[in-house]
Residue frames relative to the residue before (quaternion, step in Angstrom):
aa qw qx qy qz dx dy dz
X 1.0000 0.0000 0.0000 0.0000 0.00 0.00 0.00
X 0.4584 -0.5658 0.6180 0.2963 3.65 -1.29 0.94
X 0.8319 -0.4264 0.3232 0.1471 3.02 -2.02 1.51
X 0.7436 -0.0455 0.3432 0.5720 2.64 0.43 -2.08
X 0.2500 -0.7904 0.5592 0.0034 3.96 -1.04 0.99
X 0.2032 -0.8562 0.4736 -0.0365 3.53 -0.35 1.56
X 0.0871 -0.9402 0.3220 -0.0692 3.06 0.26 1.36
X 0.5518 0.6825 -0.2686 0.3969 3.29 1.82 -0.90
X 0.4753 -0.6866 0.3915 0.3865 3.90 -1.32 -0.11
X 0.8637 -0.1845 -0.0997 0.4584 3.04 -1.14 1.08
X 0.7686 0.4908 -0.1104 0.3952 3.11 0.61 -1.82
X 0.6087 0.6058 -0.2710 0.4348 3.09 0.99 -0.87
X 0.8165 0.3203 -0.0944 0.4709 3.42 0.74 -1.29
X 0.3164 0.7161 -0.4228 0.4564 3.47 1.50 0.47
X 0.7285 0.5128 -0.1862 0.4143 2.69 0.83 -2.18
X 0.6358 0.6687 -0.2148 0.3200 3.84 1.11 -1.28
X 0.7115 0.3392 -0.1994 0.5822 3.25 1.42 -1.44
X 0.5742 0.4767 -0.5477 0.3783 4.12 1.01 -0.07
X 0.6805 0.5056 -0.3987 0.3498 3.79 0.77 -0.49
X 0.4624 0.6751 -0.2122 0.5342 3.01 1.51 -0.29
X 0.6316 0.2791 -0.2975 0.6593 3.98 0.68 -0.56
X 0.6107 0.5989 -0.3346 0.3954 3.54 0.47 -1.13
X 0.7171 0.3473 -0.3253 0.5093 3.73 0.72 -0.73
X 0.6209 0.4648 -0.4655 0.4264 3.83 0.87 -0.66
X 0.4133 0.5979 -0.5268 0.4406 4.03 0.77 -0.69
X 0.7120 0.4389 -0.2789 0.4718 3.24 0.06 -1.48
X 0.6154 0.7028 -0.1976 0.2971 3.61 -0.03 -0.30
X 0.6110 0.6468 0.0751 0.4503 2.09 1.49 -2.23
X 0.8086 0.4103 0.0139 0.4214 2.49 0.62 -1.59
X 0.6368 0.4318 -0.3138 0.5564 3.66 1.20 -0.77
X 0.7691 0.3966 -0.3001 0.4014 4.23 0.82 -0.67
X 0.7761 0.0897 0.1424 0.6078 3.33 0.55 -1.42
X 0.1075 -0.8171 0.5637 0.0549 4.08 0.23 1.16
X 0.6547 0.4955 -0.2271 0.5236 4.02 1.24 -0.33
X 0.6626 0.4825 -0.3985 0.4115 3.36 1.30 0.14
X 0.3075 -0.7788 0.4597 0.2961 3.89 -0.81 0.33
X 0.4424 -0.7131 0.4379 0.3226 3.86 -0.78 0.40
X 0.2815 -0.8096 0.5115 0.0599 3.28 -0.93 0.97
X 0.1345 0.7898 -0.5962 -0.0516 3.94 0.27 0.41
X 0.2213 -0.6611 0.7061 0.1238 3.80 -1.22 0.45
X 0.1239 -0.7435 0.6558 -0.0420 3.20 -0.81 1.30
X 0.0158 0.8189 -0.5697 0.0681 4.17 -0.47 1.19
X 0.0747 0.7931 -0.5971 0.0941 3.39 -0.61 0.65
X 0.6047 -0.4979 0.4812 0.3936 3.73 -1.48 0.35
X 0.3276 -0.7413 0.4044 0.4238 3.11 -0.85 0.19
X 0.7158 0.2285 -0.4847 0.4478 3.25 -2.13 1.00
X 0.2229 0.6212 -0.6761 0.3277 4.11 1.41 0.41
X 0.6232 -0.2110 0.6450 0.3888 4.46 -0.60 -0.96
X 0.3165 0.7104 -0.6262 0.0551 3.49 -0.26 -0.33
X 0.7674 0.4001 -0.1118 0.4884 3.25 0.61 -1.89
X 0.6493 0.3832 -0.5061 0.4188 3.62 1.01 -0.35
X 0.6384 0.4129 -0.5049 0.4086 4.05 0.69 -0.57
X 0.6037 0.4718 -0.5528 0.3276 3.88 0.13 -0.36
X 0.7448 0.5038 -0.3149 0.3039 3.61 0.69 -1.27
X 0.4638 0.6610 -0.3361 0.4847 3.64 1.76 -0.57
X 0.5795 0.6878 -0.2403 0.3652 3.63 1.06 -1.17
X 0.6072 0.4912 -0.2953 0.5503 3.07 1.24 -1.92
X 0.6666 0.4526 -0.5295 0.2653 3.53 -0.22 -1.69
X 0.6226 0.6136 -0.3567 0.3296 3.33 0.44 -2.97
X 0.9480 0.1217 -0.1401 0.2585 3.85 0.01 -1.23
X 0.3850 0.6313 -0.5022 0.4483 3.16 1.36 1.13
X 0.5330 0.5560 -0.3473 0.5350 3.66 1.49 -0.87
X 0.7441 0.2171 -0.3786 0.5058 3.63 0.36 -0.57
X 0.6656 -0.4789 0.4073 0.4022 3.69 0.18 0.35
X 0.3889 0.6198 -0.5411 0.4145 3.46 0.42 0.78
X 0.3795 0.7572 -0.5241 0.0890 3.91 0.26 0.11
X 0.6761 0.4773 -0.4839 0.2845 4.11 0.92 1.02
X 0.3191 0.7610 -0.4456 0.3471 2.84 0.99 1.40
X 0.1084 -0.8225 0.5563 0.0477 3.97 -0.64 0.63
X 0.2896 -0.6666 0.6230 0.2893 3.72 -1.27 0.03
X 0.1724 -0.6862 0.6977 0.1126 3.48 -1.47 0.59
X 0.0400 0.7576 -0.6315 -0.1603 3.77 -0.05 0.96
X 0.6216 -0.4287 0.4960 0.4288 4.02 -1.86 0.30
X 0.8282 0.4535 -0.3252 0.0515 3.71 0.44 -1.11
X 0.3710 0.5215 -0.6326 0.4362 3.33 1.42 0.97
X 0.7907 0.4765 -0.2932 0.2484 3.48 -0.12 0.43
X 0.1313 0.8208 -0.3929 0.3933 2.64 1.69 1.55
X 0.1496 -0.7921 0.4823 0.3430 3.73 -0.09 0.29
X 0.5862 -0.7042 0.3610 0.1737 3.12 -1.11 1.40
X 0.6551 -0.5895 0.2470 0.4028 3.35 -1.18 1.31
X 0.6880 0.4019 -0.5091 0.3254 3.94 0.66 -0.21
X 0.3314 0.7326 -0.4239 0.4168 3.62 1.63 -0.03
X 0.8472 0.3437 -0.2015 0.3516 2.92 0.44 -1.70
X 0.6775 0.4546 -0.3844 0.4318 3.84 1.11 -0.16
X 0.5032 0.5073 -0.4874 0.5019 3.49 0.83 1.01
X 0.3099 0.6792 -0.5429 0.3846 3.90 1.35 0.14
X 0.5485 -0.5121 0.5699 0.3348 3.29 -1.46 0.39
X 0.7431 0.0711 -0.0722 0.6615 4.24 0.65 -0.34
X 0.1368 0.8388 -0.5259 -0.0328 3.28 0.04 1.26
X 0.2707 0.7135 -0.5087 0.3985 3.37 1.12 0.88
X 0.5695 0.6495 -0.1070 0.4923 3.34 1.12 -1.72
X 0.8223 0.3876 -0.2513 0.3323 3.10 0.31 -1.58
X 0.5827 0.4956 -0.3622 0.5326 3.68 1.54 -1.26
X 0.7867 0.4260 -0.3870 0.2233 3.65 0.31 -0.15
X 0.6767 0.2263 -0.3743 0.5923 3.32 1.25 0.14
X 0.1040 0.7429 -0.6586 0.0592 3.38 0.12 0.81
X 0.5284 0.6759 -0.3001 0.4169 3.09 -0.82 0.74
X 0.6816 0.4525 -0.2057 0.5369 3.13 1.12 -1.19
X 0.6800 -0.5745 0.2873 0.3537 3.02 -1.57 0.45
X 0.6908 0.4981 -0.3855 0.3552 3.76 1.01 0.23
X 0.6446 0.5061 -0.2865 0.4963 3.14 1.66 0.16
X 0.4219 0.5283 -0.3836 0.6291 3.54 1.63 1.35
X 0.1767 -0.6546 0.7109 0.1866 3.64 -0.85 0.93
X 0.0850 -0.8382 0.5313 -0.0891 2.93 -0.57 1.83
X 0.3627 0.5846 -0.5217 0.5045 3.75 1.34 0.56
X 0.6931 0.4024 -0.4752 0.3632 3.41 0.32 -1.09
X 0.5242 0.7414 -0.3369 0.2491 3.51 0.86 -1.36
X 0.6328 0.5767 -0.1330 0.4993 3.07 1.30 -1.82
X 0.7876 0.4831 -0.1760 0.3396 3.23 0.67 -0.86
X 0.6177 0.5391 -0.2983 0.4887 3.26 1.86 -0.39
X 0.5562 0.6337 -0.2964 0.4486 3.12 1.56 -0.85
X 0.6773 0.6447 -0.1296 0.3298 3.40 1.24 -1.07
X 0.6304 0.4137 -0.2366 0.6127 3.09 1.93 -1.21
X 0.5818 0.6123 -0.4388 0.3066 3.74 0.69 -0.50
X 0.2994 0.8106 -0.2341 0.4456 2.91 1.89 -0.98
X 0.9480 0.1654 0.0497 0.2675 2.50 -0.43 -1.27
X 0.6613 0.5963 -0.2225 0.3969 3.53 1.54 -0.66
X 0.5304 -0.7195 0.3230 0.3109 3.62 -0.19 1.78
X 0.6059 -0.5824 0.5399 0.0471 2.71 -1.63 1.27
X 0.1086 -0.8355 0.5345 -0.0670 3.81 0.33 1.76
X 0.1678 -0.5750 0.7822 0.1717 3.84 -1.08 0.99
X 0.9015 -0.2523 0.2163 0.2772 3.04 -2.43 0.64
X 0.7029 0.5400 -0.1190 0.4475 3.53 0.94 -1.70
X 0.6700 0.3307 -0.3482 0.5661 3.60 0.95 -0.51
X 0.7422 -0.3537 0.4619 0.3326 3.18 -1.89 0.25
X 0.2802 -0.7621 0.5257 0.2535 3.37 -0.87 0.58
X 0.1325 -0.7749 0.5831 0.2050 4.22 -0.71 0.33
X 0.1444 -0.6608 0.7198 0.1562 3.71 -1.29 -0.10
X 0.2568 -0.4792 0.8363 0.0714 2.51 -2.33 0.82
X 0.1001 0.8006 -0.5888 -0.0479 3.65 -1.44 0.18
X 0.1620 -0.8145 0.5386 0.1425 3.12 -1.43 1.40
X 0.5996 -0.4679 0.4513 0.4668 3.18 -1.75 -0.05
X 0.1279 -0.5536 0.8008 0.1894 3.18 -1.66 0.52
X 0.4868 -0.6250 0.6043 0.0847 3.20 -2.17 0.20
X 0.1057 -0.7754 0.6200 0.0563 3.48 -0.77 1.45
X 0.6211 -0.6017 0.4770 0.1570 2.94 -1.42 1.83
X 0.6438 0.6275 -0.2607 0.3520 3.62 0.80 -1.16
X 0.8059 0.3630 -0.0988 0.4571 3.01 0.90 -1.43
X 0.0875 -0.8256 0.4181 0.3686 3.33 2.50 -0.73
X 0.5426 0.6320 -0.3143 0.4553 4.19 0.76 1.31
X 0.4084 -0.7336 0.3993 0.3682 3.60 -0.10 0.63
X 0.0871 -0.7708 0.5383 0.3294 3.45 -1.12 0.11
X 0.4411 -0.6965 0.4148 0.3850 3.63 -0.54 0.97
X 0.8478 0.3784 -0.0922 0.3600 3.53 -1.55 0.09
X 0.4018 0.7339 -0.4133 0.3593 3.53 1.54 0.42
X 0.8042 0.3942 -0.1200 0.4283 3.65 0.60 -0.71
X 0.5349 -0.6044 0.5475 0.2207 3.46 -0.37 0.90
X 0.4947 0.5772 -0.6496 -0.0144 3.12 -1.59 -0.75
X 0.4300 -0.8082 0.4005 -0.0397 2.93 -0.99 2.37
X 0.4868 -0.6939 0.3587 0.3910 3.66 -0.09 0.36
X 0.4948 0.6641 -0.2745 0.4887 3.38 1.92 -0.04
X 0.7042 0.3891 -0.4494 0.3882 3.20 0.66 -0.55
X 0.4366 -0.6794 0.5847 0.0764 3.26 -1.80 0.58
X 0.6888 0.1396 -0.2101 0.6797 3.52 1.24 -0.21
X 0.0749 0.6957 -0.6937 -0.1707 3.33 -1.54 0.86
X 0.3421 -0.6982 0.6104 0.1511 3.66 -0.70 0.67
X 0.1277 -0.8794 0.4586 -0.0014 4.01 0.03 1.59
X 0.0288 -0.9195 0.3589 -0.1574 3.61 0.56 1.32
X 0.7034 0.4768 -0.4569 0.2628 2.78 -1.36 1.94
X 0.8678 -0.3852 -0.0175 0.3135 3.19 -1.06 0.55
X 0.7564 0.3055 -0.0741 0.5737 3.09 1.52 -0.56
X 0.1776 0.7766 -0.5632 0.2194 3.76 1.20 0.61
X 0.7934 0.4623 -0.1393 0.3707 3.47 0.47 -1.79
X 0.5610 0.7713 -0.2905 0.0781 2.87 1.30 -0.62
X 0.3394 -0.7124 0.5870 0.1809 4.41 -0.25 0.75
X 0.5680 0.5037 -0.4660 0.4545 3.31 0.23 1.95
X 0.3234 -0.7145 0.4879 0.3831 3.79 -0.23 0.53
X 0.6454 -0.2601 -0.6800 -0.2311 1.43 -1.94 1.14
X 0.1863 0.8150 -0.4802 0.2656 3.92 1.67 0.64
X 0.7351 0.3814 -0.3855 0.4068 3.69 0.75 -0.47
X 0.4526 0.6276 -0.4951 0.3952 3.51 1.10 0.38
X 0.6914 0.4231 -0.4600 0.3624 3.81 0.98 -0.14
X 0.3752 0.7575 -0.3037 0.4394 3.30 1.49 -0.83
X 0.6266 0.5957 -0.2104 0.4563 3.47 0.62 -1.86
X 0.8317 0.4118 -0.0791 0.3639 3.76 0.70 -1.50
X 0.5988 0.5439 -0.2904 0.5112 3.24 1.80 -0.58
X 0.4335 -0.6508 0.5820 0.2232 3.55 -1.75 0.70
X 0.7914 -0.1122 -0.1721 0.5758 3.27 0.96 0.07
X 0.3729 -0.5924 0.6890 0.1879 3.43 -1.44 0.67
X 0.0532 -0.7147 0.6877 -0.1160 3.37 -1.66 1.20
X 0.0210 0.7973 -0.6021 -0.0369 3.71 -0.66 0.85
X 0.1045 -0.7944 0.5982 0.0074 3.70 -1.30 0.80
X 0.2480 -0.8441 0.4656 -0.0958 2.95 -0.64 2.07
X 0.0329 -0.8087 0.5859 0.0404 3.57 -1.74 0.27
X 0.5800 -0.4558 0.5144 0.4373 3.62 -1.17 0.12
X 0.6050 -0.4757 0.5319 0.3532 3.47 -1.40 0.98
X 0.6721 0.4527 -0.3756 0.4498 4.00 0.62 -1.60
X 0.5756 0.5599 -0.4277 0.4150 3.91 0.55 -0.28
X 0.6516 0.4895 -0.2935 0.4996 3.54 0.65 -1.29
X 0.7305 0.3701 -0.4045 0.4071 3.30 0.12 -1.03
X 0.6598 0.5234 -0.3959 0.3661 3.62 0.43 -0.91
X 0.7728 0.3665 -0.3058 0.4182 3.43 0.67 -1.15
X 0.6662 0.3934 -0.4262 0.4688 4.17 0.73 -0.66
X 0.4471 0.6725 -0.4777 0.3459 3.79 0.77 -0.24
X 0.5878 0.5700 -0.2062 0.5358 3.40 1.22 -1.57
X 0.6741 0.6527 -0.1589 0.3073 3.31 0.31 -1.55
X 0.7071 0.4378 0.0299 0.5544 2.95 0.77 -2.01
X 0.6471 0.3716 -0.3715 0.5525 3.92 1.08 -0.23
X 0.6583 0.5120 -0.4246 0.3525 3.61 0.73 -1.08
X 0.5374 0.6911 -0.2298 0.4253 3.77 1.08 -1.61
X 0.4560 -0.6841 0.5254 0.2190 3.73 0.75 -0.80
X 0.3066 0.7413 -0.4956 0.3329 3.29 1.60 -0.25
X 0.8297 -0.1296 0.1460 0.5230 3.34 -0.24 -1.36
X 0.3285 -0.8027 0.4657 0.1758 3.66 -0.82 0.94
X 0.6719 0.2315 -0.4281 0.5583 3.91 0.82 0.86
X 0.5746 -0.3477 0.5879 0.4509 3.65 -1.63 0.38
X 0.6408 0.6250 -0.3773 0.2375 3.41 -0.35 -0.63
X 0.7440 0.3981 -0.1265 0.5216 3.29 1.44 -1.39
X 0.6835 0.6036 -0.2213 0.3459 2.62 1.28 -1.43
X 0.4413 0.6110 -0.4077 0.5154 3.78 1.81 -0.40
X 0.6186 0.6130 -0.2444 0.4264 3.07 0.29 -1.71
X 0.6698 0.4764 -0.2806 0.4957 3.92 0.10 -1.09
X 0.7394 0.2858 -0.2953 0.5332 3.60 0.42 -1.51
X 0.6601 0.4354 -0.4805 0.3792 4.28 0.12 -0.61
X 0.4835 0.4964 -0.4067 0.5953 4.18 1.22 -1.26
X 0.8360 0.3456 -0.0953 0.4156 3.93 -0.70 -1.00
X 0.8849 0.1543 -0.1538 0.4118 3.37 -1.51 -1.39
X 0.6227 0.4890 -0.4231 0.4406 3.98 0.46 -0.35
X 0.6241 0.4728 -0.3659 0.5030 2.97 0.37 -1.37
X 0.7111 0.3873 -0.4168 0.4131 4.27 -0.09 -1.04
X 0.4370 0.5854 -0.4913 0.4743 3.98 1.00 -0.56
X 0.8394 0.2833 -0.2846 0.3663 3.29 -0.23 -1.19
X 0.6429 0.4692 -0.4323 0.4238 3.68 0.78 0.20
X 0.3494 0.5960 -0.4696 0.5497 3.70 1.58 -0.25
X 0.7736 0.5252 -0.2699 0.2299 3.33 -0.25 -1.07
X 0.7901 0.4705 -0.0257 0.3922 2.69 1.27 -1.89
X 0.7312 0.1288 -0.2287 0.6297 2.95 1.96 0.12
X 0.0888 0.8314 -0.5354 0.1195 3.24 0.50 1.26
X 0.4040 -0.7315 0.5277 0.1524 3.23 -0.93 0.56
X 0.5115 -0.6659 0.3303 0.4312 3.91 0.17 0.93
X 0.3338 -0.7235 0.6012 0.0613 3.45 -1.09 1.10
X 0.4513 -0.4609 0.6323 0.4290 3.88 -1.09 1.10
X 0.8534 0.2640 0.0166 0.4491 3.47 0.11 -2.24
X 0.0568 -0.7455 0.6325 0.2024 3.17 -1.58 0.44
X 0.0192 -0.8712 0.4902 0.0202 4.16 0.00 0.65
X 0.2944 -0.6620 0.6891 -0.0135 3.28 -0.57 1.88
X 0.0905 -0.6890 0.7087 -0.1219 2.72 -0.56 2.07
């Protein structure tokens, strides 16, 4: 069973998970001031994920929190000429998405160097790491899109498969100080990736575009679940 169960709307539970970073800082700051916080944020997909992380940024830039960054998984999709070297790349273009169509060592491995890469006040030089992020347009990662400053102090590691209890996904889990999962009703997913999945160009009738999310994104929900890794937080988004 999860710690603790966020139940409130949006706003409400923003407000819940900023006191919540706000007390690890503190923490931070009283045990190990050179170390950086890791939170892993997993969620089904079309759960909100990316809208609660980006609320986070705003909620904890207003209070003067502003060295905090997101790392989302989906630049680390393997790109569509990747994927037509698959042994069934018919198969493979249709569940993109899932957790074998993500080069998830590398993933691991960014998570691993953030880890690990010193924790720089104002006065020191600043260093970067950067990840790919992923353009919907082009449906293809682009490499080298994302910063991440040796300043920040919170990274919030986001997506569908953070929590996941499978090699080599539990290695990010493994690295994070807390673990956070955001849930929904199957009727939610479908409604919202249906939208999604029409706006994107993916598929050009509701019709398919159901089809895609019941053949695909459900089906990966129920493996989130089924191998969740325990969550500090659960947030019924």
């Amino acid at each position: 069973m999860a710690k603790d169960i966020v139940t409130d709307t949006l706003v409400g539970t923003i407000l819940d998970l900023v006191k919540r970073i706000e007390n690890l800082l503190v923490q931070q700051q009283t045990s190990d001031p050179q170390s950086r916080i890791l939170v892993a944020l997993a969620g089904v997909p079309g759960s909100g994920k990316s809208t609660v992380s980006q609320a986070l940024l705003v909620e904890l830039a207003s209070r003067g929190i502003c060295d905090a960054a997101v790392v989302p998984m989906d630049g680390f999709h393997y790109t569509k000429n990747a994927l037509a070297e698959f042994e069934n790349p018919t198969l493979t273009f249709q569940r993109r998405g899932a957790p074998f169509t993500f080069d998830a060592t590398a993933f691991v491995d960014l998570v691993k160097s953030i880890k690990c890469m010193p924790l720089t006040a104002t006065s020191q030089p600043e260093q970067f790491l950067y990840a790919p992020s992923f353009d919907h347009a082009i449906q293809d990662p682009v490499e080298n899109a994302i910063p991440i400053s040796s300043r920040n102090r919170l990274i919030i590691v986001e997506g569908n498969y953070t929590l996941l209890e499978e090699e080599p996904w539990r290695g990010v889990a493994a690295l994070c100080d807390e673990k956070w999962f955001v849930d929904v009703s199957k009727e939610v997913v479908l409604e919202r990736l249906v939208r999604r999945h029409l706006v994107a160009g993916i598929e050009t009738s509701a019709l398919k575009a159901a089809e895609r999310v019941r053949e695909n994104d459900l089906v990966n929900a129920d493996l989130i679940r089924e191998k969740l890794i325990t969550p500090d937080v659960v947030i019924e988004n």
